[in-house]
C-alpha positions in Angstrom: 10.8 19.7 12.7 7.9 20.9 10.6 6.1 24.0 10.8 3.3 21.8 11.9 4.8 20.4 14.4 6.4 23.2 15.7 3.0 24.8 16.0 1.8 21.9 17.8 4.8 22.0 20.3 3.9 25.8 20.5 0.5 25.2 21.2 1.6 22.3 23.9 3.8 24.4 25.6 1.3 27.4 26.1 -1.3 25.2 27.4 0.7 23.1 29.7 1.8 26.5 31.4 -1.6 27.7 31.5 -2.4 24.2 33.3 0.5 24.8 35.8 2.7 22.4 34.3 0.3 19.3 33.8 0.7 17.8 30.9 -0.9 18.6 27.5 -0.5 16.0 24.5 0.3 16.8 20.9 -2.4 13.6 19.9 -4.8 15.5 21.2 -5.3 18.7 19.0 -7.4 18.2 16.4 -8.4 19.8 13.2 -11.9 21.6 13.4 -14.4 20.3 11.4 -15.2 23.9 9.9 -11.6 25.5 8.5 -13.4 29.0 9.5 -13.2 28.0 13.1 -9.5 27.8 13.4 -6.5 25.3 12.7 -6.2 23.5 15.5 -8.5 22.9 17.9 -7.6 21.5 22.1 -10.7 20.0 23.6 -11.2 20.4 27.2 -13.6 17.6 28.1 -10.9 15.5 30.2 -9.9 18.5 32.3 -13.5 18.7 33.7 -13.3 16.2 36.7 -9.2 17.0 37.7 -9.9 21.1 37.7 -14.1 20.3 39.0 -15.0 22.9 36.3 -17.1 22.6 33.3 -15.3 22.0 29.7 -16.9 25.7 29.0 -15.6 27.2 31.7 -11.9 26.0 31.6 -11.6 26.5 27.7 -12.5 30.4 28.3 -10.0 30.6 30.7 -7.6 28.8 28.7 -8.1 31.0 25.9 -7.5 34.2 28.0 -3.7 32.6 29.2 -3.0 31.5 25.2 -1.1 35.0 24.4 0.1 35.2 20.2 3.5 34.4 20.1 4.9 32.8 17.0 3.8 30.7 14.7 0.6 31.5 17.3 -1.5 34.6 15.9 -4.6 33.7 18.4 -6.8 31.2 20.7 -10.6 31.7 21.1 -12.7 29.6 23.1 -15.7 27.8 21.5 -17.7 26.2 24.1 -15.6 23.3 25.2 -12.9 23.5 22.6 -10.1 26.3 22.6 -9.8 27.1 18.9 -6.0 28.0 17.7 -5.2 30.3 14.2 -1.9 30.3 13.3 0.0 33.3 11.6 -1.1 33.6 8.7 2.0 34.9 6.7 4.3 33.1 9.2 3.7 29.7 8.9 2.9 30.1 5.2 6.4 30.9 4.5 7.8 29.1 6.5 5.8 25.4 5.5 6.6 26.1 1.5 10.5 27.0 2.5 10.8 23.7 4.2 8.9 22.0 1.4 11.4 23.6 -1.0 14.5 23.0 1.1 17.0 20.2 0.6 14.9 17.8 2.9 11.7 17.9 0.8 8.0 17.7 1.1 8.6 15.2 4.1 10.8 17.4 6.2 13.0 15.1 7.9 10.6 12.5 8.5 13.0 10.0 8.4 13.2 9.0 11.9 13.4 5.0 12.1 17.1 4.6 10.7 18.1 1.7 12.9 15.0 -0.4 12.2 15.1 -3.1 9.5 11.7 -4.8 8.4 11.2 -7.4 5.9 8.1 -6.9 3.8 6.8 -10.0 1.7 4.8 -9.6 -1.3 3.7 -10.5 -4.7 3.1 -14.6 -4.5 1.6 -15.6 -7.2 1.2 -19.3 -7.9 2.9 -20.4 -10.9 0.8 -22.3 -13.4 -1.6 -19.9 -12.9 -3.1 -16.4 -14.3 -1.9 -13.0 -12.9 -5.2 -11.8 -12.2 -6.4 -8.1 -10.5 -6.2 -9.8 -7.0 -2.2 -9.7 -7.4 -2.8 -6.3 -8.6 -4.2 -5.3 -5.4 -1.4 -7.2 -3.1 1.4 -6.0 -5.7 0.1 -2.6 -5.1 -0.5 -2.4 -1.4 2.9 -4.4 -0.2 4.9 -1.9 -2.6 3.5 1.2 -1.4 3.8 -0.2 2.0 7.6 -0.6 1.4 7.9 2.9 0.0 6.2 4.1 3.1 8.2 2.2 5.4 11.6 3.8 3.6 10.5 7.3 3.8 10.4 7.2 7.4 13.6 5.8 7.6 13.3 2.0 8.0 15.8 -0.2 6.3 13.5 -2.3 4.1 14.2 -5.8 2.7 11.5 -6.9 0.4 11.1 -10.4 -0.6 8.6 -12.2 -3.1 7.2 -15.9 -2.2 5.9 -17.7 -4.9 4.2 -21.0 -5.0 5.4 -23.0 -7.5 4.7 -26.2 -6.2 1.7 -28.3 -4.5 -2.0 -29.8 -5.3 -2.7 -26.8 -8.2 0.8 -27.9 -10.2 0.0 -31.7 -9.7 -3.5 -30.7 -11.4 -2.2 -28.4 -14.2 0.3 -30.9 -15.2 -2.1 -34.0 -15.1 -4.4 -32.3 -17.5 -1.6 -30.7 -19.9 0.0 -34.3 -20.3 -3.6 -35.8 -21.0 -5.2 -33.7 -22.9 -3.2 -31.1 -24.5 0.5 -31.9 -25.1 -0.1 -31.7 -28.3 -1.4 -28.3 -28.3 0.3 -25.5 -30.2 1.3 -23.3 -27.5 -0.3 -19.3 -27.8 2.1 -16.4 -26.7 -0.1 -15.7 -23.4 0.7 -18.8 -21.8 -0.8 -17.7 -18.2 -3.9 -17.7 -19.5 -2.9 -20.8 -21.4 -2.4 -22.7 -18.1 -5.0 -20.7 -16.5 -7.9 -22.3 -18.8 -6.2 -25.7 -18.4 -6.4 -25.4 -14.1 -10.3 -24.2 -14.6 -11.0 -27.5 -17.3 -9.0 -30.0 -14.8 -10.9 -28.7 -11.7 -14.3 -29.1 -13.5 -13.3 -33.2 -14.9 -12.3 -33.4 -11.0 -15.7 -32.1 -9.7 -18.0 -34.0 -11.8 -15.8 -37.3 -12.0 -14.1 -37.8 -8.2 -12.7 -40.9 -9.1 -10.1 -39.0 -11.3 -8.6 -37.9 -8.1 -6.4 -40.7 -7.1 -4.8 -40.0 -10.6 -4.1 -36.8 -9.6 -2.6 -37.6 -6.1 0.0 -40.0 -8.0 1.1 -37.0 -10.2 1.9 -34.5 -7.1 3.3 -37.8 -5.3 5.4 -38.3 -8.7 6.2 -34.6 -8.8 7.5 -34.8 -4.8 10.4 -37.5 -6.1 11.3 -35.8 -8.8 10.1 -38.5 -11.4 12.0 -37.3 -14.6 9.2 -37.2 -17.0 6.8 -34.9 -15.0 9.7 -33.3 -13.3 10.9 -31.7 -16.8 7.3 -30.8 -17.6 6.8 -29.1 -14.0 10.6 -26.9 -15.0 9.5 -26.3 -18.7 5.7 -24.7 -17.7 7.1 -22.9 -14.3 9.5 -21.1 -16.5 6.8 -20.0 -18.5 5.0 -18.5 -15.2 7.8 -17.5 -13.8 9.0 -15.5 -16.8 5.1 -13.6 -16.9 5.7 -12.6 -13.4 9.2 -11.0 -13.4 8.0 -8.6 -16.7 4.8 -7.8 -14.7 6.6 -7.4 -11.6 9.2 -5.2 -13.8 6.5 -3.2 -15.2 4.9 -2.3 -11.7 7.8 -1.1 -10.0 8.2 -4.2 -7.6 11.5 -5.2 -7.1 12.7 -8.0 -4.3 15.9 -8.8 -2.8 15.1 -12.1 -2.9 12.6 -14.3 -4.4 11.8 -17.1 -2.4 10.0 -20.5 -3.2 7.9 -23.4 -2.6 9.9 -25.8 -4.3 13.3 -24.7 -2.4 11.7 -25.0 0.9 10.0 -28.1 0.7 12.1 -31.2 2.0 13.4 -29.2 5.0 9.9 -28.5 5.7 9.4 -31.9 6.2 12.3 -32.8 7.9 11.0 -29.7 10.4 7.8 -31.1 10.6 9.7 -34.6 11.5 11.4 -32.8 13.9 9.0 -31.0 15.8 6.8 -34.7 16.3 10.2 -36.0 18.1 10.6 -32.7 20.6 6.3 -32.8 21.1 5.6 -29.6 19.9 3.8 -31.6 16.8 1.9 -34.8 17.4 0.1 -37.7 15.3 -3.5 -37.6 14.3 -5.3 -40.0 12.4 -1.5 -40.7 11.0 -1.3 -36.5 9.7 1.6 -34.4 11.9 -0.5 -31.7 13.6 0.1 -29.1 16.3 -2.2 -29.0 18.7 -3.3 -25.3 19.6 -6.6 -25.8 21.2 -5.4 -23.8 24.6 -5.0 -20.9 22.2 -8.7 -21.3 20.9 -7.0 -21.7 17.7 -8.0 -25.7 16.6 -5.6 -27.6 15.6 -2.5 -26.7 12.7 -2.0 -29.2 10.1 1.8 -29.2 8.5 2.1 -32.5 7.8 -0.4 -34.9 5.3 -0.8 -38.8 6.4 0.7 -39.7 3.2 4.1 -38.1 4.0 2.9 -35.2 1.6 3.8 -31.4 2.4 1.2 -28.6 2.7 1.8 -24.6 2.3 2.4 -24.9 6.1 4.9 -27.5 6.2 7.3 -24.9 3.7 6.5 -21.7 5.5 7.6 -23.4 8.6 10.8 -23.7 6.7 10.9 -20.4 5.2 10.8 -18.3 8.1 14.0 -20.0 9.6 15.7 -19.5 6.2 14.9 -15.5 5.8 16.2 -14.5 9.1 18.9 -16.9 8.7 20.1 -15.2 5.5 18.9 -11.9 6.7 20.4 -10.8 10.0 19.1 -7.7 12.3 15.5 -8.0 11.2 13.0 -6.4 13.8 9.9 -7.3 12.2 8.7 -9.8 9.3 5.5 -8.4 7.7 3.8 -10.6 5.3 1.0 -9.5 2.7 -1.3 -12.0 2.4 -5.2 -11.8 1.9 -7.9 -12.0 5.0 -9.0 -15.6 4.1 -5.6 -16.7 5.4 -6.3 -14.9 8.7 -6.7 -17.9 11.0 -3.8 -19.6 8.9 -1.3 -17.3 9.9 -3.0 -17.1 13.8 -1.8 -20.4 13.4 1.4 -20.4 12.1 2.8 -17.9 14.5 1.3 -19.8 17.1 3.6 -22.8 16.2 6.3 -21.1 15.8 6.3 -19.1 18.9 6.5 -23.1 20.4 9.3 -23.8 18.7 10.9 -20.8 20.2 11.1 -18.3 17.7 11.0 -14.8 19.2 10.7 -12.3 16.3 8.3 -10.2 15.3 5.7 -11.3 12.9 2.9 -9.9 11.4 0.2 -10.8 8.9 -0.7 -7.6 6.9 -4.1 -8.7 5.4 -6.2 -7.8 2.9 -9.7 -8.2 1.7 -9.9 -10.1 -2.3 -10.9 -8.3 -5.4 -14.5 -9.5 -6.6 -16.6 -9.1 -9.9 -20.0 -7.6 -10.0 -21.1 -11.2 -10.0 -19.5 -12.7 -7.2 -15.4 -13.5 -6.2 -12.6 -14.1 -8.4 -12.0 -17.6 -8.4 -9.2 -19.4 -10.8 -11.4 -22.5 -10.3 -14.3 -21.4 -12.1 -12.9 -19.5 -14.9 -14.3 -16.3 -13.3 -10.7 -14.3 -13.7 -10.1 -11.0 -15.0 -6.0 -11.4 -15.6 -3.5 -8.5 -15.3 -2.8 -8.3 -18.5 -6.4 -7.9 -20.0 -7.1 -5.2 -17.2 -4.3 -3.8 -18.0 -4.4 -4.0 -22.3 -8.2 -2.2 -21.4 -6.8 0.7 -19.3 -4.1 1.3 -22.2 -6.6 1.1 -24.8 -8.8 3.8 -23.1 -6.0 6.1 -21.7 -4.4 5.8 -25.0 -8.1 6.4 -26.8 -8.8 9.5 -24.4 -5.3 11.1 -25.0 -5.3 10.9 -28.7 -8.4 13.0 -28.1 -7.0 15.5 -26.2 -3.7 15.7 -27.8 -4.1 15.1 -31.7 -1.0 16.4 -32.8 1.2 14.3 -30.8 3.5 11.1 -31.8 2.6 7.7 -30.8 5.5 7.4 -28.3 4.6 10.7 -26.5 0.6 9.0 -26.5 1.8 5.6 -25.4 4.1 7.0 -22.3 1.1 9.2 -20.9 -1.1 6.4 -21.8 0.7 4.3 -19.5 1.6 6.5 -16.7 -2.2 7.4 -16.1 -3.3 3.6 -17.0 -0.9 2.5 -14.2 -2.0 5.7 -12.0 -5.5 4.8 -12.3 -4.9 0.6 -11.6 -2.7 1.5 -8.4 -4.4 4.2 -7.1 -8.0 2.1 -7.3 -6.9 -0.8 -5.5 -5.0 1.7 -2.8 -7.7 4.2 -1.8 -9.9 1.2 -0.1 -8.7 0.6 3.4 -7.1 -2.9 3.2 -10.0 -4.2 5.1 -12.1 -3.3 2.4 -13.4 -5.4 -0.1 -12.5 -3.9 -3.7 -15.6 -4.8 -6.3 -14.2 -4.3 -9.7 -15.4 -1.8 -11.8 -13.3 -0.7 -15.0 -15.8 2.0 -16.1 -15.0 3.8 -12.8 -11.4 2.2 -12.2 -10.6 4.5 -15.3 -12.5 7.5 -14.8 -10.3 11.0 -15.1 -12.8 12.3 -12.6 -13.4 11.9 -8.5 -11.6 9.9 -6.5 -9.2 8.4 -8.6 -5.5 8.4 -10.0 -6.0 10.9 -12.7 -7.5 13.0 -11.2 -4.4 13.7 -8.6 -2.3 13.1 -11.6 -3.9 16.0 -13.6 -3.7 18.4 -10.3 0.3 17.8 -10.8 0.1 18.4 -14.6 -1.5 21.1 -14.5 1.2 22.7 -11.9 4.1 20.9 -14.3 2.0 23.3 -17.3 2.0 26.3 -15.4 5.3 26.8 -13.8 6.9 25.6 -17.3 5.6 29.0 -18.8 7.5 30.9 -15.4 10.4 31.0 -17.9 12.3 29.8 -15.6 11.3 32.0 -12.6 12.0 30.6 -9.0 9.3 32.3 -7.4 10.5 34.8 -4.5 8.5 35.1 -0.8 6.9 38.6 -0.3 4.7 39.9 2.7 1.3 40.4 1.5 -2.8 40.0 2.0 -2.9 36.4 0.5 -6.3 35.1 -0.6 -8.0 32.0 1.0 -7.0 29.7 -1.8 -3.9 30.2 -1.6 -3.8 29.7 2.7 -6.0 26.8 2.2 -3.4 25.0 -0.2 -0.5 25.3 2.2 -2.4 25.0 5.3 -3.1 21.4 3.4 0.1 21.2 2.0 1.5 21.2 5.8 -0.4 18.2 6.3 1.8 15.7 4.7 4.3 14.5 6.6 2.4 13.4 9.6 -0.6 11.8 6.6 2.8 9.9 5.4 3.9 9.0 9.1 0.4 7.9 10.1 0.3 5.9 6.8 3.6 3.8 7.5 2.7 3.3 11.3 -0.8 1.7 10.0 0.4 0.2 7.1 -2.2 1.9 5.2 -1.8 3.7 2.1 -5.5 4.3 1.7 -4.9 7.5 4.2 -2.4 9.0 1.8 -4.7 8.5 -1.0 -7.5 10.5 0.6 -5.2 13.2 1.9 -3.9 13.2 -1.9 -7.3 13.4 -3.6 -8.3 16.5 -1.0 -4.6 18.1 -1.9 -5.5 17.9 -5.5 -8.7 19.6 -5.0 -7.7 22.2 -3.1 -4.8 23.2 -5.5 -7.6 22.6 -8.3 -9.6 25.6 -6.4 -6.2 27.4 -6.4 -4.9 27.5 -10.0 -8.8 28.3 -10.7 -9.6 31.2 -8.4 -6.2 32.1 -8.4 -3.8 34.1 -11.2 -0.7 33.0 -11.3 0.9 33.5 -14.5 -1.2 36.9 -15.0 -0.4 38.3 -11.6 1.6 41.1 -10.8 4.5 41.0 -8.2 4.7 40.4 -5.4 2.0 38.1 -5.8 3.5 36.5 -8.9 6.6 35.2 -6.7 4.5 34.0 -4.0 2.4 31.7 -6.1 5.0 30.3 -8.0 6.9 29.2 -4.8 3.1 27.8 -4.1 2.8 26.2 -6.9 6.5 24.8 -7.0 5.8 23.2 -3.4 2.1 21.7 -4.2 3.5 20.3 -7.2 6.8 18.6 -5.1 4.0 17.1 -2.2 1.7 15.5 -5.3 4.8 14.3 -7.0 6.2 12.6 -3.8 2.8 11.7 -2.8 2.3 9.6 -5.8 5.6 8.2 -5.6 4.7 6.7 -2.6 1.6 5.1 -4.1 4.3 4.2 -6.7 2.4 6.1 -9.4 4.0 8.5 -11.7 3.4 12.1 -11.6 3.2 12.9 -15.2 4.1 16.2 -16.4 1.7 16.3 -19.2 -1.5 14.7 -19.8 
């Protein structure tokens, strides 16, 4: 138990008495908008019509039973609200002891051991770019994975790539007709990337050019030899791209699934649910029919025999919890505009009589200043280029700042802050949020952003390495507000990380990290650490040692680095 939440219980307890034993819940305390007004605060607005007194009257008489005890130094009422201050000294200690103890900033959070979840992210298509939009789903489904794991779930994450389907057929089809011959250039994403953008266009303007198309993907379905060796030769290339930038963010899978290996038993799925009527004919397409669930009507089956996305996700689920046993949950990372799509698809499979938990964890897309990201019209900013410009600035800014350093000291803080400043942009916006892309501000060391919570964790790293080695000892003492105001914060973090996994949103530990790093900015500046005398001087260093731990494990769970330098 935290000293948080043994304050709460505290607080719980007292009231409850005070109420005759009725019962009192820890959700609803809350944190006073003013931090002058008290820690916690116990609003009294329900109790009115049970006790037929006014919210007023029933917090004054609340406050009077509240007696300090503990982690408890006083309760004052405040019109309807009962306002709580804890012991100053007390639960100071106490929250940077456990911070510093063997379990960590989190405290023994981990509560979830016997629940196993499998968390799919990171499908990119192959033949295509790896463009900021992956960034964003890369980013969100691995945070969401570290989250899950540091409250104890068993995690299984698995990548799903699309390696197959209409967007191959039209890659290949314009490779083989108009650039064969074409030396091929080192960045072959973008290679293929171009080449997707020029066949859509020749497609738009000259429809008749589709039937050619439709013969390749129907040529590609049987395997033909010729276009079957093309399709294994350009989807190595993709694939290869993927797995270094996969590699370079920190994303690693158990398994990889694909398209390709799900295919035929798609259809022979789709075959099978037409026979047993959970799928029927229309217009000679295999559809399931989900009007009764206002949800239209599911296509996973084309008239000409052809397979659709559907008809191998069918597949797919049956073959992950057939190699994966014990899962409680399947959570899949997929943008909004798939919303109804997966409304669907776990419609149909709920008729087919699968009973586990699914759920679509959805996103809004990544658009430019001049409208969405869209590989048909060319209008992509790829991974790599928004990546290449974070380096280049990073690297640019740190040269700056650090002149007399060596190029591989520059080029690893270049990269941990470039990386810090890429994840933590796409993770601060609620995934509901649409993200509009903006590299000036994507790579600003100032505000809401990564380096800016990086720095706060430097400049810890900078201080306490000049403690010559000092662990810091606790000692009674007046402490200022800066240095209450940090822990009080500090004490925060395990239930930000809890709420975070439950919600599957990492955008609240970005915020709580952003207000951390400013808080311990306010400390190391109105604050003497270093140039204090003791007892003071052991004090902050234990301080210091424990904000520094929360921002490190904080990032972490963003899956940003915490550099010690910058």
């Amino acid at each position: 138990m935290t000293v948080l939440s043994e304050a709460k219980k505290g607080i719980v307890e007292r009231l409850s008495a005070a109420l005759d034993g009725a019962p009192v819940h820890i959700e609803e305390l809350e944190t006073p908008p003013q931090p002058d007004w008290g820690d916690l605060a116990f609003p009294c607005f329900r109790l009115a019509q049970d006790l037929r007194k006014p919210p007023v009257e029933i917090a004054r008489e609340l406050a009077e039973s509240c007696k300090p005890d503990g982690l408890i130094a006083s309760a004052e009422a405040a019109g309807p609200y009962v306002n709580f201050r804890f012991d100053r000294a007390a639960f100071m200690r106490q929250a940077v002891e456990d911070i510093l103890a063997g379990a960590g900033p989190l405290g023994g959070l981990r509560v979830h051991g016997d629940e196993k979840v499998m968390i799919e992210y990171g499908q990119p298509n192959t033949h295509k770019e790896f463009h900021v939009g992956h960034l964003r789903n890369v980013s969100l489904g691995l945070s969401v994975v570290l989250l899950e794991r540091s409250v104890g779930r068993q995690v299984i994450p698995v990548s799903y790539i699309g390696d197959v389907g209409a967007h191959v057929a039209r890659i290949l089809w314009a490779y083989r007709r108009w650039h064969l011959d074409d030396q091929i250039p080192e960045d072959k994403g973008k290679f293929l990337g171009a080449i997707y953008t020029e066949a859509t266009r020749e497609v738009e303007e000259h429809p008749e050019l589709k039937e050619e198309v439709s013969e390749v993907q129907r040529l590609l379905e049987a395997r033909d030899g010729t276009w079957w060796s093309l399709w294994e030769r350009t989807r190595r290339w993709s694939l290869d791209e993927f797995e270094a930038i996969f590699k370079e963010l920190g994303a690693t899978f158990e398994r990889v699934y694909y398209e390709s290996e799900v295919e035929e038993e798609g259809k022979r799925l789709a075959q099978e649910l037409l026979k047993e009527g959970v799928a029927k004919r229309s217009q000679g397409a295999v559809v399931v029919d989900l009007e009764d669930e206002d949800l239209g009507v599911f296509l996973i089956l084309k008239s000409d025999g052809a397979a659709l996305y559907a008809t191998k996700e069918l597949a797919l689920a049956q073959l992950k919890f057939r190699e994966f046993t014990g899962i409680s949950k399947s959570v899949h990372v997929v943008d909004t505009r798939q919303s109804l799509y997966f409304r669907q698809f776990f419609a149909t499979l709920r008729r087919m009589g699968f009973d586990k938990e699914l759920e679509h964890l959805s996103y809004e897309f990544v658009t430019l200043k001049e409208g969405a990201m869209s590989s048909r019209s060319g209008n992509v900013v790829t991974y790599r280029d928004f990546r290449d410009e974070m380096l280049r600035r990073t690297r640019q800014e740190t040269q700056e700042r650090h002149p007399d350093w060596g190029g591989e000291r520059i080029d690893r803080a270049a990269w941990t802050i470039a990386e810090g400043a890429m994840k933590f942009g796409m993770l601060k916006q609620d995934p509901d949020k649409p993200i509009v892309f903006d590299i000036e501000e994507a790579i600003s060391f100032d505000g809401f952003t990564g380096p800016y919570v990086q720095y706060a964790h430097a400049r810890l790293s900078s201080i306490l390495s000049k403690t010559a080695g000092q662990e810091g000892s606790w000692s009674a003492g007046e402490s200022p507000e800066a240095e209450y105001s940090l822990v009080r914060r500090l004490a925060d973090f395990p239930e930000t990380v809890a709420a975070a996994a439950a919600g599957h949103r990492p955008s609240l530990l970005a915020q709580y990290l952003f207000e951390l790093a400013q808080v311990t900015s306010s400390f190391y500046r109105d604050v003497p650490v270093l140039a204090a005398e003791e007892p003071d001087r052991g004090r902050r260093v234990l301080i210091a040692r424990a904000a520094r731990s929360v921002l490190a494990e904080g990032l972490g769970l963003l899956g940003i680095g915490a550099p010690d330098e910058m």
